[in-house]
BADOVO-61541 format. One record per residue (C-alpha): residue in three letters; x, y, z. Coordinates in steps of 0.2 Angstrom, whole numbers, padded with zeros to 4 digits, always signed. Each point is the difference from the previous one (the first is absolute). Example, Ala and Ser with C-alpha at 12.3 -4.5 7.8 and 13.67 -1.06 7.14 Angstrom:
% BADOVO-61541
Ala+0062-0022+0039Ser+0006+0017-0003
% end
This chain:
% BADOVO-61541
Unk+0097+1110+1091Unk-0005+0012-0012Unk-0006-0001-0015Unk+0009-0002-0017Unk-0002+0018-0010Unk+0000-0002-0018Unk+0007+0013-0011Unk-0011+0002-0015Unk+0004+0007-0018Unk-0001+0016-0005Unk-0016+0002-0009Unk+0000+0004-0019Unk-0017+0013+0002Unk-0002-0001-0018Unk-0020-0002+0005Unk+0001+0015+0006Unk+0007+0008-0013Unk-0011-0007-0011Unk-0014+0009+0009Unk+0006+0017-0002Unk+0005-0004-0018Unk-0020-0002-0001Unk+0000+0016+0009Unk+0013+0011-0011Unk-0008-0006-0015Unk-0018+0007+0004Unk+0008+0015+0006Unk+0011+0003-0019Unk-0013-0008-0010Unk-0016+0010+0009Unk+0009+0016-0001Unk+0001-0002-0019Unk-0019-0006-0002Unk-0003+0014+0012Unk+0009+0011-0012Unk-0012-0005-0016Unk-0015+0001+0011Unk+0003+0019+0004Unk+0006+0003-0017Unk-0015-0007-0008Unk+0009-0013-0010Unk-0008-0017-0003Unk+0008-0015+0011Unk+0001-0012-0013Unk+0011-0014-0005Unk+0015+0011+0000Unk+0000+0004+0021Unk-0004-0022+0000Unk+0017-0002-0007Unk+0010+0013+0008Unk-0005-0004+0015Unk+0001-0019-0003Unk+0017+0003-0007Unk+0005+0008+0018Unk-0005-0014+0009Unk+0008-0014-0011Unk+0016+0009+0001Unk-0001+0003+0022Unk-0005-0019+0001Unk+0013-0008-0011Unk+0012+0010+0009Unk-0009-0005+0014Unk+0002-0018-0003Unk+0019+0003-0005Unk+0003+0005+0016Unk-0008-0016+0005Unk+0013-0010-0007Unk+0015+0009+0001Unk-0001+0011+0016Unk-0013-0004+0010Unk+0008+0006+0017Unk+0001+0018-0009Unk-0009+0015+0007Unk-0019-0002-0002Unk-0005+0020-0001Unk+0014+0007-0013Unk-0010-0006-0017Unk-0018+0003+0007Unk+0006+0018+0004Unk+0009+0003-0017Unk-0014-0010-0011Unk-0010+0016+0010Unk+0009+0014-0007Unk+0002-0008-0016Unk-0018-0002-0004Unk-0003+0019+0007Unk+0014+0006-0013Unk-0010-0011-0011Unk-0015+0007+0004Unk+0005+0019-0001Unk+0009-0002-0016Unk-0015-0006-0005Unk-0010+0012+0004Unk+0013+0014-0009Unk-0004-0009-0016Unk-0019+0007+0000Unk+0010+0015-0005Unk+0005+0004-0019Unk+0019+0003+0007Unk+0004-0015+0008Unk-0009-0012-0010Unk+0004-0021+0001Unk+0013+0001+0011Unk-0009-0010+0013Unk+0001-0016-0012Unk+0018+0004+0000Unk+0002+0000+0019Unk-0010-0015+0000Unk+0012-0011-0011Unk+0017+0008+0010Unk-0010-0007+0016Unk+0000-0016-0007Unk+0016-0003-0007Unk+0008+0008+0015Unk-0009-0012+0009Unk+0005-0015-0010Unk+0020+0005+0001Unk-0002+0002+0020Unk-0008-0018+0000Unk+0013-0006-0012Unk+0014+0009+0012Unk-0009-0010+0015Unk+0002-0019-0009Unk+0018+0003-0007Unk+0006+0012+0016Unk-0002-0014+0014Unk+0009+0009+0011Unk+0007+0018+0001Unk+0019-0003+0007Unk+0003-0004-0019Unk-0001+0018-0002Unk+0015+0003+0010Unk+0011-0008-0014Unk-0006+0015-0012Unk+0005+0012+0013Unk+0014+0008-0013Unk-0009-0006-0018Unk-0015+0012+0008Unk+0011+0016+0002Unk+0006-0003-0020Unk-0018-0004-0003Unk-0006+0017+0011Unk+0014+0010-0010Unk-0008-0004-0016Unk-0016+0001+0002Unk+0001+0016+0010Unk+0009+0009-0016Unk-0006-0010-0014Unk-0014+0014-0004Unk+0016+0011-0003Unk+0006-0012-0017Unk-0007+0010-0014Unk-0013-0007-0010Unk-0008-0008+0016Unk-0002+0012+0013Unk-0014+0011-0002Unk-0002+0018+0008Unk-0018+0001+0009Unk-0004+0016+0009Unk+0017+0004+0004Unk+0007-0018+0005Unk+0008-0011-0011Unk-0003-0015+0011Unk-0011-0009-0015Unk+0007-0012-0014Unk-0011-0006-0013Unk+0003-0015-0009Unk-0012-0008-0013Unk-0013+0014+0000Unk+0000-0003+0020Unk+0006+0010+0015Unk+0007-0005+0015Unk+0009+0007+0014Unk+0014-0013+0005Unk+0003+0011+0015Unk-0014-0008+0010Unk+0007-0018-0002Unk+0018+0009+0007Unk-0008+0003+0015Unk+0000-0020+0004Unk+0017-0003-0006Unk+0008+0013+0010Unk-0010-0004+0015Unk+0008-0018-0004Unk+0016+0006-0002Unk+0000+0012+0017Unk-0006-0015+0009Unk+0013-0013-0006Unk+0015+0011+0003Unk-0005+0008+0017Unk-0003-0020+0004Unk+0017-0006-0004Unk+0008+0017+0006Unk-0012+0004+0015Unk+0013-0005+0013Unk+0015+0010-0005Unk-0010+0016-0002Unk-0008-0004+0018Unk+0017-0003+0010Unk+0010+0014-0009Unk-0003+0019+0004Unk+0002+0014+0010Unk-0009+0002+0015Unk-0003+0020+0004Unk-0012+0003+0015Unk-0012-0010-0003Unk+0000-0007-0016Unk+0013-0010-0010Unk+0004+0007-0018Unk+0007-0010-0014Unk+0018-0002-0005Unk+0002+0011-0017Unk+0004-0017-0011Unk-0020-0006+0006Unk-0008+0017-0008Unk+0003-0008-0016Unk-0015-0009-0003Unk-0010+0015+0007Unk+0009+0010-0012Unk-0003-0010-0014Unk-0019-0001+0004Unk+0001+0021+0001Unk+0008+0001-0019Unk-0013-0013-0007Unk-0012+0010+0006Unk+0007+0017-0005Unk+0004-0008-0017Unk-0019-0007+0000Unk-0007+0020+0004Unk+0014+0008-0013Unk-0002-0010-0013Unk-0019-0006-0003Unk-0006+0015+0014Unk-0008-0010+0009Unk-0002+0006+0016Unk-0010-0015+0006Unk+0010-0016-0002Unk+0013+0012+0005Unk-0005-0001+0018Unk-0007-0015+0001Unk+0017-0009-0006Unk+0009+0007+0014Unk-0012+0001+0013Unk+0000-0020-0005Unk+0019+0000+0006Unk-0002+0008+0014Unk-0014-0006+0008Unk+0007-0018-0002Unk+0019+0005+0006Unk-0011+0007+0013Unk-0007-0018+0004Unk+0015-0008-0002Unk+0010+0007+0012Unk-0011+0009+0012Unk+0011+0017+0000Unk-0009+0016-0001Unk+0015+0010-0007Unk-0005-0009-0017Unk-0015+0009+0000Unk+0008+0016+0006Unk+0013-0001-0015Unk-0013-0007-0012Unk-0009+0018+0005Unk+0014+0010-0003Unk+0002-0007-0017Unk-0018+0003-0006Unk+0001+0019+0005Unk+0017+0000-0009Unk-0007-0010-0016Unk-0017+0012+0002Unk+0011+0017+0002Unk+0010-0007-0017Unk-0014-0005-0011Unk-0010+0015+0004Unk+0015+0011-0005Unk+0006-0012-0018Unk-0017-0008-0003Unk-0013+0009-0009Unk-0015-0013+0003Unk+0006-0002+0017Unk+0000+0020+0005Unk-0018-0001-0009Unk-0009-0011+0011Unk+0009+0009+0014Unk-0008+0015-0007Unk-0018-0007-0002Unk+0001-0007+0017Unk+0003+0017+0008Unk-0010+0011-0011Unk-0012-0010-0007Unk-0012+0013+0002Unk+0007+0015-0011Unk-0006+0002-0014Unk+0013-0001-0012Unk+0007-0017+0007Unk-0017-0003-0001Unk-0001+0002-0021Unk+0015-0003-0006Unk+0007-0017-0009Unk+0001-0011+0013Unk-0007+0009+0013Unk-0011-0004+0015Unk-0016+0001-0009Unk-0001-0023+0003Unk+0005+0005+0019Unk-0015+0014+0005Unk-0013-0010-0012Unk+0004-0016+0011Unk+0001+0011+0017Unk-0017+0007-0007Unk-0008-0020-0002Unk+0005-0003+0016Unk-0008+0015+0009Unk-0014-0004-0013Unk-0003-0020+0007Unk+0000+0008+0018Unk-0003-0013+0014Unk-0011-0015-0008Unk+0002+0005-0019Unk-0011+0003-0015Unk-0001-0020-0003Unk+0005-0009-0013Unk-0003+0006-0019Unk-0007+0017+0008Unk+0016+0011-0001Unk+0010+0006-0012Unk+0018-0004+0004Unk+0002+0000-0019Unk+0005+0018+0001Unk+0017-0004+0008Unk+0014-0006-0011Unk+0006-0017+0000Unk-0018-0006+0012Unk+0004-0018-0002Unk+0017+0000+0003Unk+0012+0013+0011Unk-0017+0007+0006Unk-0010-0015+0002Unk+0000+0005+0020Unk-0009+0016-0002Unk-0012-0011-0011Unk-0005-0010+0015Unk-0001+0014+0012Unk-0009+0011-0010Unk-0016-0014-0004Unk+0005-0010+0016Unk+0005+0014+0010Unk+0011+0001+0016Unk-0006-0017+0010Unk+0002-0011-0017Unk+0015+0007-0003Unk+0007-0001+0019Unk-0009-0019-0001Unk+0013-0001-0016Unk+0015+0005+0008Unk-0004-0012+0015Unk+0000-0013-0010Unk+0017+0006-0008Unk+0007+0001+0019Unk-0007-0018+0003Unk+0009-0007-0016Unk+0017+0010+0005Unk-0005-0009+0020Unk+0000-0018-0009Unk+0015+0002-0009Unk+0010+0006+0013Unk-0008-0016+0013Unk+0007-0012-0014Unk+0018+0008+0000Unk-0001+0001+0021Unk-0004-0020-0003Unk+0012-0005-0009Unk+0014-0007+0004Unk+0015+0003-0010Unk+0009+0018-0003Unk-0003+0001-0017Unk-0019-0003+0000Unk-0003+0014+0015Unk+0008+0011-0009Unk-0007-0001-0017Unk-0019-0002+0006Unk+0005+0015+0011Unk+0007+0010-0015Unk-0015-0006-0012Unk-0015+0009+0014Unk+0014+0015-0002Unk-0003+0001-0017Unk-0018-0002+0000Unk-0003+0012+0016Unk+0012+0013-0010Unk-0012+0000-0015Unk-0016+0003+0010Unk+0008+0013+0010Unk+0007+0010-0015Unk-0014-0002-0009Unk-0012+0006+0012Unk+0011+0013+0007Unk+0003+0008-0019Unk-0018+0001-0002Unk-0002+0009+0018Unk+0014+0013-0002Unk+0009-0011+0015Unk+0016-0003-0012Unk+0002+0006-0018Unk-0009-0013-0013Unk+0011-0013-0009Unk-0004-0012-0011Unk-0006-0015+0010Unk-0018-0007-0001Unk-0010-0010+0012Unk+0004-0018+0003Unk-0012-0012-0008Unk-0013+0014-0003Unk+0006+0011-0017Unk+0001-0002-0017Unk+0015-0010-0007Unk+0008-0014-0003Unk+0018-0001+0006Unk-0007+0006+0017Unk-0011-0011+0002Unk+0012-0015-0006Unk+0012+0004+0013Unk-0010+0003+0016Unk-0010-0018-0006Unk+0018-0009-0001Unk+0005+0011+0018Unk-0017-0009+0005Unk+0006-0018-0004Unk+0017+0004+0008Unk-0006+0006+0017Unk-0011-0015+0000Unk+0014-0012-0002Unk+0008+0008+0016Unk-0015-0004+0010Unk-0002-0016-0004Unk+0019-0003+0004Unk-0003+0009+0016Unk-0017-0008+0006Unk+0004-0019-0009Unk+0004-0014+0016Unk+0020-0002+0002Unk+0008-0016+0008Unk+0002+0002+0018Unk+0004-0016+0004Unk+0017-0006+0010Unk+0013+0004-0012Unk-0003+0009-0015Unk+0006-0005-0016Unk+0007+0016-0010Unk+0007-0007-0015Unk-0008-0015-0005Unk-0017-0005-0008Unk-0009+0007+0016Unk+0006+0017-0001Unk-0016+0008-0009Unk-0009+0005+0016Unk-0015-0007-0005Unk+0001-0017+0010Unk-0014-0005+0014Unk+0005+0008+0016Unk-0005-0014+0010Unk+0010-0014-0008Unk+0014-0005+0012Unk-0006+0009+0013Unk-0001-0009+0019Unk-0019-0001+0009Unk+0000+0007+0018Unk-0002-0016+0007Unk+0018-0006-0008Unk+0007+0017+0005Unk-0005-0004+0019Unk+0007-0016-0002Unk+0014+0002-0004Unk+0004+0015+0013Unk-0006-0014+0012Unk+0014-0012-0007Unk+0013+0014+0001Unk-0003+0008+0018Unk+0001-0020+0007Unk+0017-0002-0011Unk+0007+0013+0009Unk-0005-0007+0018Unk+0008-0015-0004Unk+0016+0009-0005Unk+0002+0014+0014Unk+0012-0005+0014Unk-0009+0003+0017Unk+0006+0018+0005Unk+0005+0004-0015Unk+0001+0017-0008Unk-0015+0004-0010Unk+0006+0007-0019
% end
């Protein structure tokens, strides 16, 4: 007879992420000593408590995580505690000159109550299906904070995009926090509406197209984001909102002609804003002619765009080191620019190990939403890597002369406030979807789906037969039948 086979729980790993907390904090934390060392400044009590702040902050979130999701994904907060203390650590390292003086202590107290509110989302969130109640209060919230910097006497106009408000003496760009709300609400309705979109169509060759009565969603994701780009001009958010949509309708129903009429409308909304929008034919221009000189000096010209493709060229393969360039001379270094930054004093291997890390993050997102096992939390985890891929890619792509620049900045590693805030509260959601999607169900005989034992988090062993009771009772059974069969019977 052979041996009984246990089934043993998942295993938390929160060890192991531990460990590479340690890790990720040396990294951010010795990049900034690294910076005052070269910069001849005195390591004194000041780097003690940055760097003691950092670490309180990864290990209470670390113990939060403890507590409330300890099945979650064991690698997402040691990678995004990395590029946090790296922004940290260039930011800080910007402040040594006279033009972007204190904003590191800034950046230093948005880390820490971003933190705090993704820790507090953790402890009241326990689980992320109640999000799919919000599904239509998050497109009433999205409308509003997508065109509250419009309301006069709030909005602000900031080098051409009106994508700011300022209340109390402080900005903050609400649009960053839309992009959570609308991933919410695209994920709740193609959940409760995935199955008539799949069935209905029209097949042609060899893809099926949607009836005309589905487009409406897709169309409605086109105007908000033509709205987004005519009214704030910001070319950005603008395709990062619908690339959002697509790429989860994409998901959702696994048709390709999505994609194909998703295309076709971002030539169509490209070909329009070009032609009507001013800031829109503008960044088109600097994109193509970046290099002519009167592009080049007028008002809003591509002056930022050669000064960063010159730090770049500047940091070559290994980089000037930290505190020994000068990426001070681009515009806007510690925020839309912080890449070239990076690859002009860590050059093009620390800024490739950079963007790995950014491809590793979008990985483990996307493993929680492959894990999980209802609709809703696939697709949001799926749309929430979207959003976070669309941002790197933009970014680095605008600096590059791949796509024209928008307005985006780098997750977790520039300058500001509401970014930061929403990518920390993305983090906490993403998390919560791991740990319903690594977290020990009940496989036992008969599952109870509506009762007290519906959580999912019951022992998978409990009510389960040995292998010994197992062969028994097969043993019982086949003589039973023995008895019962008539000689020369059929055999059923």
């Amino acid at each position: 007879m052979a041996p009984a086979q246990k089934e043993a729980h998942p295993r938390p790993r929160r060890n192991v992420e531990l460990l590479l907390l340690v890790l990720a904090l040396t990294i951010g934390i010795g990049a900034q000593v690294l910076v005052g060392l070269n910069l001849e400044d005195t390591i004194d009590e000041r780097y003690y408590i940055e760097g003691g702040a950092q670490a309180a902050l990864a290990l209470a979130f670390h113990v939060v995580l403890r507590l409330r999701a300890k099945y979650a994904d064991p690698f997402i907060l040691p990678i995004v505690v990395t590029l946090n203390g790296l922004g940290i650590a260039m930011i800080h390292r910007l402040d040594f000159t006279s033009q972007y003086e204190g904003v590191a202590d800034r950046q230093l107290l948005w880390t820490g109550l971003s933190m705090a509110a993704a820790m507090l989302l953790l402890v009241l969130l326990k689980d992320h299906r109640k999000l799919r109640q919000l599904t239509y209060i998050s497109l009433a919230a999205s409308v509003v904070l997508l065109f509250l910097p419009i309301v006069p006497g709030v909005g602000q106009d900031i080098q051409g995009a009106q994508v700011w408000i300022s209340i109390g003496g402080m900005s903050f760009q609400p649009g960053e926090l839309a992009k959570i709300t609308l991933a919410i609400f695209f994920a709740g309705f193609l959940a409760n509406n995935r199955d008539l979109i799949l069935l209905a169509g029209k097949r042609i060759g060899p893809m099926t197209f949607p009836r005309l009565q589905d487009l409406g969603p897709l169309f409605l994701a086109w105007l908000i984001a033509m709205g987004v780009l005519i009214v704030q001009n910001d070319l950005g958010n603008a395709l990062m909102f619908f690339g959002l949509f697509v790429a989860v309708i994409y998901v959702a129903t696994s048709r390709i002609s999505w994609i194909m009429i998703g295309g076709v409308l971002v030539a169509a909304g490209g070909l329009l804003a070009y032609q009507f929008v001013w800031h829109a034919r503008n960044r088109f221009d600097i994109w193509l002619n970046a290099f002519d000189q009167e592009i080049y000096e007028q008002l809003y010209g591509s002056h930022q765009l050669v000064q960063g493709l010159f730090g770049l060229a500047h940091g070559g393969l290994t980089g000037t080191g930290l505190g020994s360039g000068s990426p001070q001379i681009v515009a806007l270094a510690n925020s839309d620019m912080i890449i070239v930054a990076f690859g002009e004093e860590l050059g093009f291997i620390g800024l490739s190990a950079m963007l790995v890390l950014y491809l590793i993050l979008f990985s483990r997102y996307m493993r929680a939403g492959l894990g999980t096992r209802d609709h809703f939390g696939k697709l949001l985890a799926v749309g929430l890597a979207v959003v976070l891929v669309l941002q790197v890619f933009v970014v680095v792509g605008g600096i590059t002369r791949v796509i024209p620049m928008s307005g985006l900045v780098s997750p977790f590693l520039a300058a500001g406030g509401s970014a930061l805030l929403a990518n920390w509260l993305i983090v906490a959601i993403v998390l919560l979807i791991s740990h319903a999607a690594r977290r020990p169900i009940v496989v036992g005989p008969m599952l109870n789906t509506t009762g007290a034992g519906a959580s999912g988090t019951e022992d998978p062993l409990r009510g389960r037969d040995t292998a010994e009771q197992l062969a028994v009772r097969d043993e019982n059974t086949a003589e039973h039948a023995a008895v019962e069969s008539p000689p020369g019977g059929e055999q059923r």
